[in-house]
C-alpha positions as CSV (number, residue, x, y, z in Angstrom):
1,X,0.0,0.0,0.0
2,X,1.5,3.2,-1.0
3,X,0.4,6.7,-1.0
4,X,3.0,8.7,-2.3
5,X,0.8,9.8,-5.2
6,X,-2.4,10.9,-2.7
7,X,-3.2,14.4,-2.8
8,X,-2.2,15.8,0.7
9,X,-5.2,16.3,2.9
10,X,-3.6,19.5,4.1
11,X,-2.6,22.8,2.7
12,X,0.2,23.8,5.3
13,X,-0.7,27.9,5.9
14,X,1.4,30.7,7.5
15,X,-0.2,31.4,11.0
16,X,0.8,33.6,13.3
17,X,2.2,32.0,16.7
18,X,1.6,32.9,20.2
19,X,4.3,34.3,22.6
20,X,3.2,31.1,24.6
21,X,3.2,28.9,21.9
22,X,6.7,29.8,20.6
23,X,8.2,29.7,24.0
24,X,7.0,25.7,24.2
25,X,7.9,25.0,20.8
26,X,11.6,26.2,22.1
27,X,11.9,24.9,25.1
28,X,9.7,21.6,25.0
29,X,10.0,19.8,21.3
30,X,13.0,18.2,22.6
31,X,10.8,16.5,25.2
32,X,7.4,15.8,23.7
33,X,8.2,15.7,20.0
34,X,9.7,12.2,17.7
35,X,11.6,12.4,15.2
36,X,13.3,9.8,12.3
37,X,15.5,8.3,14.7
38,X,12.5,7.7,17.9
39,X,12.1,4.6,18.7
40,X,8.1,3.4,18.7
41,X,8.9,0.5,20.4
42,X,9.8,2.2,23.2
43,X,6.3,3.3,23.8
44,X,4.9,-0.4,23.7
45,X,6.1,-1.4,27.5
46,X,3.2,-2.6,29.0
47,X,1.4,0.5,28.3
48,X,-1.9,1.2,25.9
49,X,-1.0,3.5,23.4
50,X,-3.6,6.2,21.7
51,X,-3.3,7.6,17.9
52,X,-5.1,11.3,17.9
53,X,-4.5,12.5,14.4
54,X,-5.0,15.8,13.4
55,X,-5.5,17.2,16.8
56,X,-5.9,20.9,16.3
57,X,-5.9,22.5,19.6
58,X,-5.3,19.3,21.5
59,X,-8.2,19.2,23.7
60,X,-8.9,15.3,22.8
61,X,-4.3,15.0,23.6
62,X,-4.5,16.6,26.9
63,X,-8.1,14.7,28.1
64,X,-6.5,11.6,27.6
65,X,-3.3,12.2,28.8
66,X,-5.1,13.7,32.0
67,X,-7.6,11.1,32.5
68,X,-5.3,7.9,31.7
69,X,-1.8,8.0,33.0
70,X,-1.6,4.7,31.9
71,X,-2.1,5.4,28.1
72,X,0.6,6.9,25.9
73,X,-1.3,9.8,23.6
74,X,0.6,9.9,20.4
75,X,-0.8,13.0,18.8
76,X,-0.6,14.1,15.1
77,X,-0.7,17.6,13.8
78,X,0.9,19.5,10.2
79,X,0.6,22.9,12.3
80,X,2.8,24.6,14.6
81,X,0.2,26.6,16.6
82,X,-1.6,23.4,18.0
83,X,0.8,22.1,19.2
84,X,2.8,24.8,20.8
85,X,-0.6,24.9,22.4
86,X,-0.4,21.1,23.7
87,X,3.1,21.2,24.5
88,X,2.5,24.0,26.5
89,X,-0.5,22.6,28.3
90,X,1.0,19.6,28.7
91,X,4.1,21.1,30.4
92,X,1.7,23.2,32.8
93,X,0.0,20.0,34.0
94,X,2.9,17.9,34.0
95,X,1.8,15.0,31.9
96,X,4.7,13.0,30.8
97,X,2.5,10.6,28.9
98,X,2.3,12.2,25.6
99,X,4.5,12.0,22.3
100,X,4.0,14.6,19.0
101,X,4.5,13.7,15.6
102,X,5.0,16.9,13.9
103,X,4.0,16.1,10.1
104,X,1.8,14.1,7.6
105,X,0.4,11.0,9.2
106,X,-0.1,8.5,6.5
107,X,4.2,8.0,5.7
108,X,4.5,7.5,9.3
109,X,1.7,5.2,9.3
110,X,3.0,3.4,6.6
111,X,6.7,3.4,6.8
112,X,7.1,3.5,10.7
113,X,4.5,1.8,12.8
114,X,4.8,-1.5,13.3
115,X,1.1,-3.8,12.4
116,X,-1.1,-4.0,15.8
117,X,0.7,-1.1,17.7
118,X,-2.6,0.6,18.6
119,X,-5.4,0.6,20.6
120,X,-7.0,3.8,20.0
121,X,-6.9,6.0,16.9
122,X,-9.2,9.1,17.0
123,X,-9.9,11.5,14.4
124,X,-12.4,14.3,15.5
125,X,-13.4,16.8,12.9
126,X,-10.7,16.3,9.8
127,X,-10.5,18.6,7.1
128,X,-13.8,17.9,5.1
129,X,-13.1,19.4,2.2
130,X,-16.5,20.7,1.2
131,X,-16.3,21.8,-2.1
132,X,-17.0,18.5,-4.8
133,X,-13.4,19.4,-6.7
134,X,-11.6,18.8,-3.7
135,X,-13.1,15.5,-2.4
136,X,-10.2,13.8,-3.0
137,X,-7.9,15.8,-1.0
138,X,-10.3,14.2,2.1
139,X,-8.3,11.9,3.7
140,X,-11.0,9.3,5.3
141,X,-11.1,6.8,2.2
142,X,-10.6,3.1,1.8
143,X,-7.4,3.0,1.5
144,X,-6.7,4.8,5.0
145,X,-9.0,2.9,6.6
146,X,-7.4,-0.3,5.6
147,X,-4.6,1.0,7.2
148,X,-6.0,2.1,10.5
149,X,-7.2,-1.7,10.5
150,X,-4.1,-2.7,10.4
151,X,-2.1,-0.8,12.9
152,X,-4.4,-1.4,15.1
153,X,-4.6,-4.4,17.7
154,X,-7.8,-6.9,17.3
155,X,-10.4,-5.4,19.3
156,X,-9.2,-2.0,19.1
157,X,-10.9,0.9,18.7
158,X,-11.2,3.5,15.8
159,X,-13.6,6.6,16.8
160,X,-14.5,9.4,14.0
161,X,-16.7,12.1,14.3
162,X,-18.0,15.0,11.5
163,X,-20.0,18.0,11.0
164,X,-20.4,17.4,7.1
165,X,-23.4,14.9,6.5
166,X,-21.6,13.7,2.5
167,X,-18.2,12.8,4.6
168,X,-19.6,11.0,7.2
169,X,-22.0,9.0,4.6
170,X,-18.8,8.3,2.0
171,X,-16.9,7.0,5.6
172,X,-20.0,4.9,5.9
173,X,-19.3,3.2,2.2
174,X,-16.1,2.7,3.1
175,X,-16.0,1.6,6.3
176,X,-18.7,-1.7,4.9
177,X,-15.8,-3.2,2.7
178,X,-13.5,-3.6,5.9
179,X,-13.9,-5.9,8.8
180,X,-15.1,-3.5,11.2
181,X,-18.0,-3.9,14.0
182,X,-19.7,-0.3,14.8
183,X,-20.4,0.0,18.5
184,X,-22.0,2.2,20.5
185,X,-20.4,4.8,22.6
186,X,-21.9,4.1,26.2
187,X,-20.2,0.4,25.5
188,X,-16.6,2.8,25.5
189,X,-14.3,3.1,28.7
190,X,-15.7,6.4,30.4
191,X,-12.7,8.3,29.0
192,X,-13.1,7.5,25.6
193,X,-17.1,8.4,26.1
194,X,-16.6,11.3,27.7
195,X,-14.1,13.5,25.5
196,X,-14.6,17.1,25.5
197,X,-15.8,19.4,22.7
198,X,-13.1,20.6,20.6
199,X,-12.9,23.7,19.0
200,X,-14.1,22.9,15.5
201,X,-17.1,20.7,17.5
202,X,-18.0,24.3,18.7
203,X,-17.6,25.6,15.6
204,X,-20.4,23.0,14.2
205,X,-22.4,23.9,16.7
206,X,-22.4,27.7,16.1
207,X,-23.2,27.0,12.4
208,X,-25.9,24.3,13.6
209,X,-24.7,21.7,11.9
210,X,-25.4,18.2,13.3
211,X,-22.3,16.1,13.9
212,X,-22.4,12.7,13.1
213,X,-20.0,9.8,14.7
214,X,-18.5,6.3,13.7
215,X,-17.0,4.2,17.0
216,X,-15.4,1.1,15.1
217,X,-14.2,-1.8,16.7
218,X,-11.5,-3.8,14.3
219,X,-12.4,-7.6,13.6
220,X,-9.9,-10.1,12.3
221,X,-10.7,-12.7,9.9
């Protein structure tokens, strides 16, 4: 499987950063973010290991973090703001449980994690790319979710969630060719159930549109 021809599901923008935000990128990356040479295997040690990709702000990073110190929160984000943001909050509350890929998921997916390394990937409110041209920049396709599926353990848990009704219905289709089992979210651990509302949720909200959610347990054959 390779997706070096995929359009990139981001379009990396200039922001502006935060006093705050520079001052934890310089004095906490060393700490919190992985690079080529990090060792993933380091993270398995007895310890149940969490995927948040794309994780704006980090509110999802930090509640798990905060709620399960035994749970290693591997967070994934293309922009510098959110996560000078979660580095700084998670300096300020002294979690020690969380690890920051700085970059596009899917190589790192592909080319560094091992098959069955997780046991929770979340993806809360991706880029939906509204307009009909750019559909296929979205990156929630078959091909992705095969992937998911296979970094993650039997059992495991894959948990999407989207403000744009034709994303969540194309996840649907895509979702029915791969051995999934949807579940329910009062069947989830309390922390998993109970995650907060991130900023693009709010965001949905404001505009009233209705968010819609897929909680996927992975079957093997």
């Amino acid at each position: 499987m390779h997706f070096q021809e995929r359009l990139k599901s981001f379009v990396l923008r200039k922001g502006r950063l935060t006093a705050n935000q520079k001052e934890a990128l310089s004095n906490l990356k060393d700490k919190y973010l992985i690079d080529d040479n990090f060792e993933l295997d380091t993270l398995r040690t007895n310890r149940v290991i969490a995927l948040d990709i794309g994780f704006g702000s980090g509110e999802t990073t930090i509640h798990l973090a905060r709620s399960s110190p035994e749970i290693t929160v591997l967070g994934a984000e293309v922009y510098l703001s959110g996560i000078g943001t979660v580095l700084s909050k998670a300096s300020l509350e002294g979690l020690e449980n969380i690890k920051i890929l700085h970059g596009d998921v899917l190589p790192f997916l592909e080319d560094r994690v091992p098959d069955e390394f997780f046991d929770l990937v979340v993806m809360l409110y991706p880029d939906p790319w509204p307009k009909r041209k750019h559909h296929k920049r979205r990156l929630i396709k078959e091909d992705f979710l095969s992937l998911i599926h296979q970094k993650l353990k039997k059992d495991s848990i894959f948990y999407f969630k989207t403000d744009w009704e034709h994303y969540y219905q194309e996840t649907q289709k895509a979702v029915s060719k791969i051995l999934w089992q949807e579940i329910k979210r009062e069947n989830l651990p309390y922390e998993i159930a109970n995650f907060p509302a991130t900023s693009f949720e709010r965001k949905a909200q404001k505009a009233n549109r209705l968010s819609n959610e897929l909680i996927l347990k992975k079957l093997s054959k």
